[in-house]
N, C-alpha and C positions, 0 to 999 in steps of 0.2 A: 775673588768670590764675594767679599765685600760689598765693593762696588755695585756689583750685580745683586748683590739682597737691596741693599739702600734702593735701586734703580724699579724693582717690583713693587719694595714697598710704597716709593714715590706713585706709580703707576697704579697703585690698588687706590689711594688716597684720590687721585684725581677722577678715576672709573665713580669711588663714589660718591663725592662732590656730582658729579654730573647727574647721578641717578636722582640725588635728593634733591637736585634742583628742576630735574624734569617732572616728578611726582610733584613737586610744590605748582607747574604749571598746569600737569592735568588737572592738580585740585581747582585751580584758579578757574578754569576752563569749564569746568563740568558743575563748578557751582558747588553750593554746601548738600550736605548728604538731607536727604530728607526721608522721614518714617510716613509710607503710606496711610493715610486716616481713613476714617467714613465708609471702613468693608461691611457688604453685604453681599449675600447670597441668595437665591432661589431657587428650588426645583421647578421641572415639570414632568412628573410621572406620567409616559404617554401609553393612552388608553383610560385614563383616569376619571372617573365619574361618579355618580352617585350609588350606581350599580357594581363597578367596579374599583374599590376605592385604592386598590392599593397597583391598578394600572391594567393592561390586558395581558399581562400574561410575559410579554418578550422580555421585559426588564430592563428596555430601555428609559432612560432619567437625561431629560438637558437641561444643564445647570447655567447658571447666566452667575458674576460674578461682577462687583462695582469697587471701584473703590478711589480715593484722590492721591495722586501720586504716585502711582502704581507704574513700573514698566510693562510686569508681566502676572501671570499667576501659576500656581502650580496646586492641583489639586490632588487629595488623597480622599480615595472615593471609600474608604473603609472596607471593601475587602483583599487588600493587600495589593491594588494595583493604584497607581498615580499616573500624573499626566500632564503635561505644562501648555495652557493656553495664553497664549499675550493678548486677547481679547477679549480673554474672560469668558467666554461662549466654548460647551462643549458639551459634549453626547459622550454618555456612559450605560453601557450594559452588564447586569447582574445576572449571572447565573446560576445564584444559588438555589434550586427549586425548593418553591415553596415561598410563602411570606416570610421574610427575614429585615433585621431592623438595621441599619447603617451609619456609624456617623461619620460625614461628611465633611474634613475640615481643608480649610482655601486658604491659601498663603497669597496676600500683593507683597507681591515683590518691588520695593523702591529701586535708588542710587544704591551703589556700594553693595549689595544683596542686603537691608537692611529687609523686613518681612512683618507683616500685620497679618495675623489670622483674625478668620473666625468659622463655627462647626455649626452645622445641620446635620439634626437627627428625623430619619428617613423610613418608610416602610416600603418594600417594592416585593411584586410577585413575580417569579417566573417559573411560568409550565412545563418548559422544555426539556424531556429529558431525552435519553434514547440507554437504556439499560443495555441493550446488547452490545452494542462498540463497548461501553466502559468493562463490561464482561471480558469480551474480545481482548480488551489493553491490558487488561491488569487483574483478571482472577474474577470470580462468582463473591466468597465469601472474603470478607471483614481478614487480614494477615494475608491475603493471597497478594502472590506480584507474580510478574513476568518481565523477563531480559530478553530483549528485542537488538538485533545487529542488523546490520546494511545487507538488503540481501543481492550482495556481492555477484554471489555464484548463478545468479539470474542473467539474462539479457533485460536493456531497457531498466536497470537499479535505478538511475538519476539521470534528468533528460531538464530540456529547457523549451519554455512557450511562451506564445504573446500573454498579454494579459487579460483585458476584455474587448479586444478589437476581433470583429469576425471578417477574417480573411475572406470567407467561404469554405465550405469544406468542414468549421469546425475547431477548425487550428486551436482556438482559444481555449479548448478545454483538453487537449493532447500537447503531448512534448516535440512539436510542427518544426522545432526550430535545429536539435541537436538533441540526443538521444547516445547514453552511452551501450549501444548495443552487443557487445562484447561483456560475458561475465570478466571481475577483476578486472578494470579498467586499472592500467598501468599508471596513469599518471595520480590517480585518487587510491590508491595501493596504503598510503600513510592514514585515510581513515577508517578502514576495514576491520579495525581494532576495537572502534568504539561499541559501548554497549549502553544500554538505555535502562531502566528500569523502572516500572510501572508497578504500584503497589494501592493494593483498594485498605482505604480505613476507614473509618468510624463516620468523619467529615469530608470526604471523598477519594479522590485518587491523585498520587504524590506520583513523581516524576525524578531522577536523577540517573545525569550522566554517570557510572562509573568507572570509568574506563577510558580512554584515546582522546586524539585530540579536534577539534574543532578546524573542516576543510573551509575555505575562504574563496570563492569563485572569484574569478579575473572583473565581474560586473561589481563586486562591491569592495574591494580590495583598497581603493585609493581611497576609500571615505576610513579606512581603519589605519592608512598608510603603512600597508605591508605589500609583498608580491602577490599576485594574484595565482589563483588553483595552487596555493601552500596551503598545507595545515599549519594550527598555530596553537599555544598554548593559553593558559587560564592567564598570564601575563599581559596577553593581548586581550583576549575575551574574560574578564572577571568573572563573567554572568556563567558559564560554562557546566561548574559543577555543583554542590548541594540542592540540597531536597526542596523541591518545588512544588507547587500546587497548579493541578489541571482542570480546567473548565470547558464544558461544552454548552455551547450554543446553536440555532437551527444557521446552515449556510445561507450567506448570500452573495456568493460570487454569480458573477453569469454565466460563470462556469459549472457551478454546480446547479444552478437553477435551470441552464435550458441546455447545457450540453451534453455530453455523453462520453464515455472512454472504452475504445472496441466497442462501440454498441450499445455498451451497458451504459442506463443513469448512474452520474453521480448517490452518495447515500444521501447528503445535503443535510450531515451533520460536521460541525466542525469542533476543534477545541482548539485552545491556547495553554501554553505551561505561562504559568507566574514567574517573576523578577528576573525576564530577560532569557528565560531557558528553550532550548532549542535541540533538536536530533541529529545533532552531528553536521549539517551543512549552514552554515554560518551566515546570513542575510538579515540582518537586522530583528527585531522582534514582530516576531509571523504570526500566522494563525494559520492551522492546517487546515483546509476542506479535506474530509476524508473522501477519497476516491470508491476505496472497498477495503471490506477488513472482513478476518476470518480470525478463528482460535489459533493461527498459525501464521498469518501473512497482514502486512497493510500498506496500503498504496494512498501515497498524501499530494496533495499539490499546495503552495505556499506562493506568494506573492512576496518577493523584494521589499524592504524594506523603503519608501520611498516609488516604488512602482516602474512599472518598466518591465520586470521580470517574473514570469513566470515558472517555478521550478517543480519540478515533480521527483519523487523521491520514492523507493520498494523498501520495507523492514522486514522482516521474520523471525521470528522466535528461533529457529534454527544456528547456531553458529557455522556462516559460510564456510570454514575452515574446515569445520567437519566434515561438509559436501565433496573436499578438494580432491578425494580420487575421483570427478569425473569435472576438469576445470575446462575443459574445452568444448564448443559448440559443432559437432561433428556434420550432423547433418538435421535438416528441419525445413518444414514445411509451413508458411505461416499463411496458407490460402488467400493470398491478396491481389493474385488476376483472378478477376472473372468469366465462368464458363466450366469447361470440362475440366476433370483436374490434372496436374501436372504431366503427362507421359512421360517425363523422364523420372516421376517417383513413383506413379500407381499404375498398377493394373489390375484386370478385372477375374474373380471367378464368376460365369455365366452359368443358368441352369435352371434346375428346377429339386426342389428334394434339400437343398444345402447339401449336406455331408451325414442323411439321416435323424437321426432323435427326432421325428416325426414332424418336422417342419415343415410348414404351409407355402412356402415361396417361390419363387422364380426369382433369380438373380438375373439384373442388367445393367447395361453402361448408358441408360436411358438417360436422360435430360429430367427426365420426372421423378426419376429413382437418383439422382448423386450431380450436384452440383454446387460450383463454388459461387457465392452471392456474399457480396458486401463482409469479404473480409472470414466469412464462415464456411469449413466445406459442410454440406447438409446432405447427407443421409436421409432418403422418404420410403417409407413403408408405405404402399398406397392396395385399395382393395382395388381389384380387377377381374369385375363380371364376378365368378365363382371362386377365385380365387385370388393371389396377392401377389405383388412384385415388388421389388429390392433391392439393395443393392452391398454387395464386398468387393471390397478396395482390400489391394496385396503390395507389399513392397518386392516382392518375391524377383528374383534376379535383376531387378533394380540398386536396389538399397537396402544391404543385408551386413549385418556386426556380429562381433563377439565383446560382451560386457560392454559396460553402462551405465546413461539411467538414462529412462526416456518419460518425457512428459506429454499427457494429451490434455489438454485444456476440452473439458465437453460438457454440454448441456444432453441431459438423453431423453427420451419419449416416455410420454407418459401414460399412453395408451395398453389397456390391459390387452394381454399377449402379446406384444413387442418386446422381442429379446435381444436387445443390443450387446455389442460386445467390443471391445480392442484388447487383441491379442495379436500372440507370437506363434510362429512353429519354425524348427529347424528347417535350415536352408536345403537339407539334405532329404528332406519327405521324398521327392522322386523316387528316390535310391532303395532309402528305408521304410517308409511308409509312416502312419500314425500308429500307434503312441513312440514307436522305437525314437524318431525324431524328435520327442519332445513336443511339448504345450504350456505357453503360461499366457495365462489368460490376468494379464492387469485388472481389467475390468468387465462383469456380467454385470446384467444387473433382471433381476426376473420379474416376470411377467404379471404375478398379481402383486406381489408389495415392492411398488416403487423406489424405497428408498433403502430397500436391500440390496448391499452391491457385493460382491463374490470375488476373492481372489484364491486363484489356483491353478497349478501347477499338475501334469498328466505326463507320465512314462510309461516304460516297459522294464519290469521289475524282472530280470535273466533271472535273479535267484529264487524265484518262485514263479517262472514264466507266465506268470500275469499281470492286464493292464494296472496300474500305480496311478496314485493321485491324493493329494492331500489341499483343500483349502477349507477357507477362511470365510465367515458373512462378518460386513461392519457394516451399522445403519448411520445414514447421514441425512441430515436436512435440506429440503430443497433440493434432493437431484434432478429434476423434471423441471426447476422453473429458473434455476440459477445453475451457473456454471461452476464446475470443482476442477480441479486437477489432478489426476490420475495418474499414480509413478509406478515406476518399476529401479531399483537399483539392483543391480546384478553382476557378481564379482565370483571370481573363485572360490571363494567361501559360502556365498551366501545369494540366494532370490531374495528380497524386499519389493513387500508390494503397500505404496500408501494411496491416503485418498488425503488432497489439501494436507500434504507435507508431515502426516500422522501415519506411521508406520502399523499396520495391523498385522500383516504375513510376514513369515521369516521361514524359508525354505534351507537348511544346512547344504551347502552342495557339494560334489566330488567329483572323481574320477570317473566314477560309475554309472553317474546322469547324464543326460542327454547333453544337461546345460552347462555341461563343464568343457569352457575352448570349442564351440563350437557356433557356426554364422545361424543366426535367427532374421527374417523379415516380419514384419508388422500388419496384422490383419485388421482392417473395420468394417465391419459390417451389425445389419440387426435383421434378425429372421425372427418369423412368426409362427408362435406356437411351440410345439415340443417340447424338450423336456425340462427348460425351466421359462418356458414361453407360457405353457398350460392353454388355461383355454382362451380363446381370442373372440372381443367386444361383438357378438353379434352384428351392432350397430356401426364398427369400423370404420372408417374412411380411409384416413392418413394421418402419420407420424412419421415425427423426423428424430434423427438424433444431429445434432451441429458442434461443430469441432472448430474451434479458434487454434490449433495451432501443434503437431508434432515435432517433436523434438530430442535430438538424442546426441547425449553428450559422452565424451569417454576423456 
């Protein structure tokens, strides 16, 4: 044993003899260390003028930087973000709104990382704001926040696209490439944990992870040198967790400037979190284009670190975990041939009268009255001579369940006396008839205030042999010009009726209701007039109501 210490220790002696003699020739090599001289700096605030002195408005500033002996530079632009130019040349945007003052200090960087500053004090303006997304992320008032999770229990959560190349078709602004279409995607199951949190304060809105860990896609994996589609911890990612700072600026991908997602424009605003902070999917430091956001959902698109990659990403305020009694995609219609709609999901009631309450309409399987276009099916109310035609769509002996939740993504009509609906009735009406069958009407929405929308449930109450019903009015924004999503959760216990993932109706349920174990189909239609139609526009023509997409999970 001796021996063998003597032998290491020999062998440690010789390792470093070797070392200090190769470090004496890099020195030799690279020449003596030299301290960068003669820095300077300049702005140029663009927009900047006599009328505008302090820029136009965007906050963008390109800084030019000199110095002798310099390899590199790295600037700290004074509001908590930096940035390394080896050229000295770089463009920086301020989004503090409003006039705000910055200093500006620039590091050349010589040999050895030896560093010569010097600081520029700055005034820049930006206009930019968009109050309602910062509302949407993180609360109204000054302590408000919100906790935002992956929203899992969705189809389409995280998906992959070009970047700005247009394929045709668009590709460039949808996830053209791979799409996790399956809620809980099995192999990203490790970051379904994570939670986000969004807090408004004084000086804006703060940002931190607290919760799970950071997923690593297979496209950026070898630049962190780990496996790819692993989660990983703050050991690999440092930047991961504590309180960060969020900024918004207006979009300028070409994805949110000239493309569309299902249809809908981009918002073409975006933001970034401060000091490397990101939402759980790990691609270098991003910047989200928002897609859309609501008090309950957001949908982001984000660009790769380095380029290449476009990724897209769903959150919701929601814990998917909570959703998990209904984890499976059962059946669903997402309208994407064109023409008449499905036969093997819809069928038609035909007629005239609807079902009573003083409706104006004639139902048809017309081409004018109900067709699928570009991804929408569309429901048309049209006037005809004296009278009106329309159209209900039934799932009836097609595609019929017991409990649930079902989603209708829809945009509805805005036309006074258009009374839209998506609703249910037991599968058993032949048998039993209305109300013994049951009725839950997800969504009405009536005739003169548009952005009243109705949920309610209709029996036959045996213990006082009369018809039964109990709902609910929630008012919402923009139902007539944007699209909501319209749920239903329905279990043993309990009817839930929401609008954009906000629960308003809670129906107790039992043995005794219609709605307890028993198969229900899915009605859409919209009739004119009656009794919560009222009176219908003189002037009339046509309205539609348009559906992106039903769905029912159990």
């Amino acid at each position: 044993m001796k021996n063998m210490r003597n032998l290491k220790y020999t062998m440690f002696l010789l390792l470093s003899l070797t070392l200090i003699v190769s470090c004496e020739e890099d020195n030799y090599e690279f020449g003596d260390i030299v301290t960068p001289t003669n820095i300077t700096i300049t702005a140029e605030i663009v927009g900047q003028d006599a009328d505008n002195p302090y820029g136009d408005g965007s906050g963008f500033v390109n800084f030019v930087s000199t110095a002798d002996n310099e390899i590199s530079y790295r600037f700290d632009f004074g509001d908590e973000k930096s940035d390394i130019a080896p050229s000295g040349e770089i463009t920086h945007r301020y989004t503090d709104v409003g006039v705000n003052s910055y200093t500006v200090v620039v590091n050349a960087i010589g040999t050895g990382g030896i560093m010569t500053s010097t600081l520029l004090e700055i005034e820049v303006y930006s206009s930019f704001t968009d109050p309602e997304a910062e509302s949407f992320l993180s609360g109204t008032n000054v302590g408000d926040s919100k906790t935002w999770y992956w929203a899992a229990n969705v189809p389409l959560h995280v998906g992959l696209g070009p970047v700005d190349e247009d394929y045709g078709n668009g590709e460039f602004a949808y996830e053209a490439w791979w799409n996790a279409i399956q809620p809980f995607d099995e192999e990203k199951s490790c970051m379904y944990s994570d939670k986000f949190v969004f807090t408004k304060t004084e000086n804006g809105i703060t940002f931190e992870q607290t919760e799970g860990p950071a997923f690593v896609p297979g496209t950026y994996a070898d630049i962190l040198g780990v496996a790819g589609d692993t989660c990983q911890d703050e050991s690999v990612i440092p930047s991961m967790y504590g309180v960060k700072n969020v900024s918004f600026f207006p979009s300028s991908s070409m994805a949110a400037l000239e493309g569309t997602y299902a249809e809908q424009p981009y918002r073409q605003t975006s933001f970034e979190i401060s000091d490397g902070g990101f939402m759980g999917w790990y691609a270098g430091s991003v910047e989200y284009d928002i897609i859309s956001i609501s008090d309950t959902e957001l949908h982001v698109r984000f660009i790769q670190e380095g380029g290449g990659y476009a990724w897209y990403a769903k959150y919701q305020t929601q814990d998917p975990f909570d959703v998990d009694a209904f984890p499976t995609l059962a059946w669903s219609d997402e309208f994407d041939i064109n023409g008449a709609p499905d036969a093997a999901n819809w069928t038609y009631d035909l007629g005239a009268g609807g079902w009573g309450n003083g409706e104006a309409q004639t139902y048809t399987d017309a081409a004018d009255n109900v067709i699928v276009e570009d991804g929408f099916l569309k429901i048309t109310a049209k006037a005809d001579g004296s009278g009106y035609t329309s159209a209900r769509l039934k799932t009836q002996g097609l595609q019929e369940f017991t409990y649930g939740r079902v989603e209708v993504r829809a945009k509805l009509p805005a036309a006074q006396g258009t009374w839209p609906a998506i609703w249910m009735l037991g599968a058993n009406f032949p048998d039993v008839g209305w109300p013994a069958c049951g009725e839950i009407d997800v969504m009405e929405q009536t005739g003169s205030n548009k952005d009243d929308i109705l949920g309610t449930c209709h029996w036959f109450d045996a213990g006082t042999n009369n018809n039964a019903s109990y709902g609910e009015i929630t008012t919402i924004t923009g139902a007539t010009s944007e699209f909501h999503v319209y749920s239903l959760e329905w279990t043993e216990e309990s009817v839930r009726i929401f609008v954009d993932g906000t629960a308003y109706y809670t129906l107790a349920n039992n043995s005794d209701l219609p709605f307890y174990d028993k198969d229900f189909f899915v009605i859409l239609n919209i009739a004119m007039g009656g009794t919560l139609g009222g009176t219908i526009d003189p002037g009339f023509t046509e309205d539609s109501m348009e559906i992106d997409y039903v769905r029912v999970y159990q």
